[in-house]
matplotlib code that plots the C-alpha trace (Angstrom):
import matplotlib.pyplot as plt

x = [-45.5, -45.6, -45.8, -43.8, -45.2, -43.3, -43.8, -43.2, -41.9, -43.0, -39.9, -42.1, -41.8, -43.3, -43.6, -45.6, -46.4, -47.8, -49.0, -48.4, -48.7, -45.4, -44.2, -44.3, -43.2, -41.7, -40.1, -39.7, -37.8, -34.6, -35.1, -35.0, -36.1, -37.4, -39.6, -37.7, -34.4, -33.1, -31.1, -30.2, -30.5, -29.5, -32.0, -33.1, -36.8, -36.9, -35.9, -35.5, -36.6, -36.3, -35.6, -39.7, -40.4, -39.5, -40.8, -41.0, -41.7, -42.8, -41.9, -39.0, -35.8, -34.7, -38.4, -38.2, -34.6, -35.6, -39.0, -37.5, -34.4, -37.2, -39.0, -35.8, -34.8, -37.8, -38.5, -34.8, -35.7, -38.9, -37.4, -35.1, -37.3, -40.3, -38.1, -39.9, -39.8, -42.3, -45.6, -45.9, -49.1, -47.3, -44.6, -47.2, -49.0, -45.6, -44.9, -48.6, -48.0, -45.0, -46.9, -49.8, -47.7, -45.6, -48.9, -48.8, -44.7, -45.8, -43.0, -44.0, -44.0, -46.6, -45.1, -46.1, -45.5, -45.2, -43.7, -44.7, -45.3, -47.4, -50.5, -48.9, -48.2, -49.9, -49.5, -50.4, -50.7, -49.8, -50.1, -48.5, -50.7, -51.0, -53.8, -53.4, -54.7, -54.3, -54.6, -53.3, -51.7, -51.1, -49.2, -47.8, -46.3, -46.8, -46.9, -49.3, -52.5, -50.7, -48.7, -51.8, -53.6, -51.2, -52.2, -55.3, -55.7, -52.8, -53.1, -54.8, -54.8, -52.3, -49.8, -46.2, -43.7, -41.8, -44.8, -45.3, -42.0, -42.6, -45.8, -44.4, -41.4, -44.1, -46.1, -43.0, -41.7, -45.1, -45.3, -41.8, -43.0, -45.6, -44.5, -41.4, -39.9, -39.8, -36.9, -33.8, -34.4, -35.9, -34.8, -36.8, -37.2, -38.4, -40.0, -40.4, -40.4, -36.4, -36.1, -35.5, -33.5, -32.4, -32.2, -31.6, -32.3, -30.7, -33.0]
y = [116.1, 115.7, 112.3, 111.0, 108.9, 106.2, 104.5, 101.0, 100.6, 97.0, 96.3, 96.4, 93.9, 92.7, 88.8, 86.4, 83.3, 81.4, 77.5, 76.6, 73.6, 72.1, 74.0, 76.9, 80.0, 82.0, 86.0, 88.7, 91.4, 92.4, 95.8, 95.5, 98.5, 100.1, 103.0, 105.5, 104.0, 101.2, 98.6, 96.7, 96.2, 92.3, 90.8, 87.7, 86.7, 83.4, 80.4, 76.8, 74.3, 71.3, 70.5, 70.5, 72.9, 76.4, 80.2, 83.6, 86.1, 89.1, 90.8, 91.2, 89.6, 87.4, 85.8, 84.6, 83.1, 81.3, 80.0, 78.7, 77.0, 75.1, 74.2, 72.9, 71.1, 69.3, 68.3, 66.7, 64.7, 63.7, 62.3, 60.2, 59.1, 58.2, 57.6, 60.1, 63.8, 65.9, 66.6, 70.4, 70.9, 68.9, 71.7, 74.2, 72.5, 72.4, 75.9, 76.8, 75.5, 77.1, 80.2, 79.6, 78.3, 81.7, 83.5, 85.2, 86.7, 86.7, 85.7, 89.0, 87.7, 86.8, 83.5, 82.0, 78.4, 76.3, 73.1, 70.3, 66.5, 63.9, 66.6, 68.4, 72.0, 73.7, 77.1, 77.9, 81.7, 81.8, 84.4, 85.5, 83.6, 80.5, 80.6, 78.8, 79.4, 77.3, 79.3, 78.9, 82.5, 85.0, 88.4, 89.5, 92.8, 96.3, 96.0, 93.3, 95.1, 96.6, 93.0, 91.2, 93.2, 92.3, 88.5, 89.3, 90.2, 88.0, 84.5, 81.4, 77.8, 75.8, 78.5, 77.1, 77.8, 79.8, 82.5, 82.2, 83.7, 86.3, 87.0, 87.2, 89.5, 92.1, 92.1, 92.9, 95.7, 96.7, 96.9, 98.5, 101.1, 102.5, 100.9, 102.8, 100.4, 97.4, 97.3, 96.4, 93.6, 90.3, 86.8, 83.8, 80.3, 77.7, 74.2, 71.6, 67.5, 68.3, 69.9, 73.8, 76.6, 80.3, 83.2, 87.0, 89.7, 93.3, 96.1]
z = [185.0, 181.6, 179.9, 177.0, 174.2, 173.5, 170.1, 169.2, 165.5, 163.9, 160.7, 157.4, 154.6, 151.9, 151.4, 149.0, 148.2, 145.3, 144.5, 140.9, 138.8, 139.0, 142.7, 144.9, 144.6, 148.1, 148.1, 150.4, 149.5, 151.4, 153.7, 157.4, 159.1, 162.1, 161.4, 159.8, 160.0, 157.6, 159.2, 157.0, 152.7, 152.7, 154.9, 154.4, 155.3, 152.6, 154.5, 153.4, 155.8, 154.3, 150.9, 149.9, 152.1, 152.8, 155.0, 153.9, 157.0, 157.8, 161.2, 163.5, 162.2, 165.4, 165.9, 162.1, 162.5, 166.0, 164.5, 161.4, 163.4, 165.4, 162.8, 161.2, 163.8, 164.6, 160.7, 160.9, 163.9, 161.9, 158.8, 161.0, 163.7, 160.7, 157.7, 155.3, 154.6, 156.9, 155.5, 154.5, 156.6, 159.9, 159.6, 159.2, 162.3, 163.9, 163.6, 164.4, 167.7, 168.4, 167.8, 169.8, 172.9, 173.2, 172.7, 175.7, 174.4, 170.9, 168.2, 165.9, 163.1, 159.9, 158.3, 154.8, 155.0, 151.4, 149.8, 147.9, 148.9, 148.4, 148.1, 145.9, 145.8, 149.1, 150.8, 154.5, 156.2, 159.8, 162.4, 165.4, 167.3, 165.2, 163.2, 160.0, 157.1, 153.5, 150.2, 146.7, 146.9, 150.0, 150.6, 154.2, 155.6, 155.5, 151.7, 151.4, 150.3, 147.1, 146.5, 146.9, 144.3, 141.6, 142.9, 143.0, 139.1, 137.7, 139.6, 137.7, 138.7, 136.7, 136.8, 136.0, 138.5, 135.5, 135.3, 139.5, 139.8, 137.4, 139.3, 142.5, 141.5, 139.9, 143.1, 145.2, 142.6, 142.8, 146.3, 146.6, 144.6, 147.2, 150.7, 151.8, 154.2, 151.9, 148.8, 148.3, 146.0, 146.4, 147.9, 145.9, 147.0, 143.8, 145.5, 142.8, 143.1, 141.8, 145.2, 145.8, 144.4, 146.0, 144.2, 145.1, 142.7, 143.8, 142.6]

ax = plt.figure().add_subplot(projection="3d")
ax.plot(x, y, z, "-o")
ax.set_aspect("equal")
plt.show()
């Protein structure tokens, strides 16, 4: 009896993150698609949770949307229950757990967690399983390693949020350029004290 291989196909994507001076800086572009077949060209993977804080995924679609509705929810319920704003590293802590607690079903999905509060500008890198991680700049996905290189060589401390988003749309062209499941132009979330503003660039 011959046996057939079955074979799993994770979506690709391409997502970064960056802390500058006066922000943070989230985009993913906007293909969704499963192995050789493209889904979708208007996916979104750039999420805001709040208005100082936002997500940019990596992974299966559905797991993204359910983790950032908790997350949501939860940092509502926060803000009216304490009478401030969420910290950034309590939703990153939040969503951590969520993580960790379906560990056993993993949600597959690598998040990028950033905002801006009474710290400042910070950036956290989670895991399927939860682990976090803080950083000043981070790339997820199957195009990661050539988005991260551009990071990599370009990032400095004290970068304004004008040149971070420059930045982070070179690594993503750059990583569309080799990785053939991400494209389709970019989604950007723009965190400042001012709150945050979407954009979507079509390639």
């Amino acid at each position: 009896m011959e046996l057939q291989r079955e074979i799993f196909y994770m979506p690709g994507a391409t997502t970064v993150g960056l802390v500058c001076s006066d922000g943070v800086v989230l985009a993913a572009e906007k293909r969704v698609s499963y192995g050789y077949y493209v889904l979708s060209k208007a996916g979104k993977k750039v999420f805001k949770i709040t208005d100082r804080i936002g997500a940019a995924c990596a992974g299966m679609v559905a797991d993204m949307q359910i983790l950032v509705r908790h997350v949501g929810a939860y940092a509502r319920l926060y803000e009216y229950e304490v009478g401030r704003p969420m910290p950034v590293r309590s939703a990153a802590k939040l969503m951590s757990n969520i993580l960790f607690n379906q560990r056993l079903f993993p949600l597959l999905t690598q998040t990028i967690v950033g905002g801006i509060d009474d710290e400042g500008p910070v950036l956290y890198v989670l895991d399927p399983l939860g682990s976090i991680v803080p950083d000043k700049y981070a790339a997820v996905g199957s195009g990661a390693e050539i988005a991260v290189g551009v990071l990599e060589a370009e990032y400095k401390d004290g970068l304004p949020i004008s040149d971070g988003r420059e930045l982070a749309l070179k690594a993503i062209r750059s990583a569309i350029s080799r990785d053939a499941i991400s494209g389709d132009g970019v989604d950007m979330l723009l965190i400042t004290p001012e709150g945050t503003k979407e954009e979507s660039i079509k390639f």
